[in-house]
N, C-alpha and C positions, 0 to 999 in steps of 0.2 A: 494502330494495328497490334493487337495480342496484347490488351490489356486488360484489369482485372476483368472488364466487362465482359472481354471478348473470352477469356480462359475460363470464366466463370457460368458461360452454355455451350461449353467444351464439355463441364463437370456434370450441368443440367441432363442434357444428350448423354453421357456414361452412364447415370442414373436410371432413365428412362431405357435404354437399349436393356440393361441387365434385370431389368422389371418385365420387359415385355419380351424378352426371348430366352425362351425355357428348355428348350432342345436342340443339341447342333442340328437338325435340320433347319430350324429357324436361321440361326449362325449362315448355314450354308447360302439357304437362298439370298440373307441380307448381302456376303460377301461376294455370289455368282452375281448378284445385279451389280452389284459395285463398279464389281470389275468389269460388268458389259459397257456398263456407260465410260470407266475411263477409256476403254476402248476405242469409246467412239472417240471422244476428249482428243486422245491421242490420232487417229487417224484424221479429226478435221484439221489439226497442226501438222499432221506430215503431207495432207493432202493439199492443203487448202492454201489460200494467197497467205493469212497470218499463221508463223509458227508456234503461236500459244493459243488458239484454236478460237473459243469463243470465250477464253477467259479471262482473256487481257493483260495477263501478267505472267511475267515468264518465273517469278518464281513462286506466285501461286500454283502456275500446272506444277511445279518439280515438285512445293508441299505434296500436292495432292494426288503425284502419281507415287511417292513414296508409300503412302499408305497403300495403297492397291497393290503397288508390286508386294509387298507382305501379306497381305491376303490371298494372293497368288500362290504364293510359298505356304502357308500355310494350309491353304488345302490341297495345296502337293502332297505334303508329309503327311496330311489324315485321310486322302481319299481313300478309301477298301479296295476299290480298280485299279491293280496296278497299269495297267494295260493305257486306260482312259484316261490316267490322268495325266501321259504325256503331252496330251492335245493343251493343256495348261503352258506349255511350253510357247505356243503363239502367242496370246494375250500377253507374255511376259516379257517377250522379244519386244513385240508391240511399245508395250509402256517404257520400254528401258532406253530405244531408240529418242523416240519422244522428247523422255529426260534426259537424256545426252543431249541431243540439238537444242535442248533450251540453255546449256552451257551455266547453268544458277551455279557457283564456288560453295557458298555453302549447303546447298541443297547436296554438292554430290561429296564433300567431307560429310555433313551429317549421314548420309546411306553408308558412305565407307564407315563412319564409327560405328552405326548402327550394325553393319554386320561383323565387326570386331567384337563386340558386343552378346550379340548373337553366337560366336564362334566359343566364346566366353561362359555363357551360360549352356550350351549343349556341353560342351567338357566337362563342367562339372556335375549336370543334375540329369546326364541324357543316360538311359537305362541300358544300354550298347554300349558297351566297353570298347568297341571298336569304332563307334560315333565318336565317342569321349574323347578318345588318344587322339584320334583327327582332327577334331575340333581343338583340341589345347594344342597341337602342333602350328594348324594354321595361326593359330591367337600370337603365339608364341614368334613365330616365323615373323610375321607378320610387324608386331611390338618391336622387333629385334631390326627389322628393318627400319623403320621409322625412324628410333634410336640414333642407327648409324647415319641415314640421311640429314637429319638435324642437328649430329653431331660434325658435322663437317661444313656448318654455315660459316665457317669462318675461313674453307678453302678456297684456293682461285677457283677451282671449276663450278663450284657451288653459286660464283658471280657469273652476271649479263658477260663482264668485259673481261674476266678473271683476274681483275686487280687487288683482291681480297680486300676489299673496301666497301659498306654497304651502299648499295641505293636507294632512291627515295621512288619507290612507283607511285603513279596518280591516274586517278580513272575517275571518266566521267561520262555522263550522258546526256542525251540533250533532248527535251520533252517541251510539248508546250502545256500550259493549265488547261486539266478539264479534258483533257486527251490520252487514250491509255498506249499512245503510239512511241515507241523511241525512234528518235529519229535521227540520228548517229551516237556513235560512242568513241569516246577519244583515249586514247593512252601515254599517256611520258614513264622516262624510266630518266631520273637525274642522279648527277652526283651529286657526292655532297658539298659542292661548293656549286650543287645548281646548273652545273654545267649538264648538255644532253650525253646520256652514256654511249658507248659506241653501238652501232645498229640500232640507235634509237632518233635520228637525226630528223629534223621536220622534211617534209618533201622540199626539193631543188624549188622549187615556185616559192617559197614561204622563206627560204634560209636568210634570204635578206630582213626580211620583214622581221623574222625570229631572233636575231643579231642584235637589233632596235629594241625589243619589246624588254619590259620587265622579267627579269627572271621569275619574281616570285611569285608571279603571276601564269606559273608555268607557261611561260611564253608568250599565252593569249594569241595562239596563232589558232585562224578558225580554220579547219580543216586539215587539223595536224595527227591527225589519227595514224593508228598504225593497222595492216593487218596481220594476217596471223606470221609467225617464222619471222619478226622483227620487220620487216620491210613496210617502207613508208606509205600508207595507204594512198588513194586516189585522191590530191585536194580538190573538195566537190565547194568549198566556198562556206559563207557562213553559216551557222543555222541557226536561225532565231527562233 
């Protein structure tokens, strides 16, 4: 996946696009159909039995409602209608829900860098001196936050248990070949001596069996998932 092959009718497709459309009306229509179909994309995932609609991958939808949400945006800021182009405001809501329920980590740091980014380059090249100041405040605000957040991984509260000690998080999922389905997903959070961190303990059914098992083997207790707020998920048994 994203290899020379695949970046390389990424480049084909740029090519072609800037050959064959000559006028932002072109631009327009290619980006109004875009975004009709992610629309749809997105309503078969919020409506439908799968939440990644007919794509089969939940971090394909977030690539791919990335782009769209930007084109969204972008013909915000060049519509002539002021009026008209709030309606741009559903399809955007639309797509954003969407990519949030697909929960992808780096799909939604990439949007967040991407509009640091964004806030970045309107400060410095946007023709509004009062866009400018906004936009390097946010950037600014923004950078300075981060900073101090990362700057404090070494405080108790910044830990699961606040022992100012790292842990070892471990994620996984469970698929079978040839199938785009997940079919659970597991979480530990250990110390460093492997032991379970506090509010990360396997379910009461499993503690015995978890006591037995190999630590390094992150337990190897099937059904030891957590859900969300630390609490130990349902043990629904093994999944092969």
């Amino acid at each position: 996946m994203l290899g020379f092959f695949h970046l390389a009718h990424f480049l084909v497709f740029y090519l072609v696009i800037i050959t064959a459309f000559r006028s932002w009306k072109d631009w327009q229509n290619f980006f109004g159909f875009s975004i009709a179909i992610a629309v749809l994309v997105s309503l078969t995932g919020l409506l439908g039995k799968n939440p990644y609609g007919t794509i089969g991958n939940t971090a394909y939808v977030s690539g791919y409602l990335i782009f769209n949400l930007y084109f969204v945006i972008l013909l915000f800021f060049r519509s002539n209608n002021k009026k008209s182009r709030w309606f741009l405001l559903l399809p955007f809501l639309i797509m954003l829900f969407e990519f949030w329920k697909m929960k992808t980590s780096g799909a939604i740091i990439g949007l967040g860098a991407s509009f640091l980014l964004l806030f970045l380059l309107l400060g410095l090249t946007h023709v509004n001196k009062k866009i400018r100041r906004l936009s390097l405040f946010l950037f600014l605000g923004a950078g300075i936050a981060l900073i101090f957040i990362f700057s404090q991984s070494q405080s108790a509260w910044f830990h699961l248990d606040g022992d100012s000690l790292p842990e070892i998080i471990l994620y996984s999922d469970h698929e079978r070949a040839g199938e785009y389905v997940n079919r659970g997903n597991a979480l530990w959070a250990l110390n460093p001596d492997l032991t379970r961190a506090a509010g990360f303990e396997p379910p009461s059914a499993r503690a015995d069996l978890c006591t037995r098992a190999t630590r390094t083997t992150s337990c190897g207790c099937p059904g030891s998932g957590l859900a969300a707020g630390g609490r130990p998920a349902e043990d629904r048994g093994t999944v092969l």
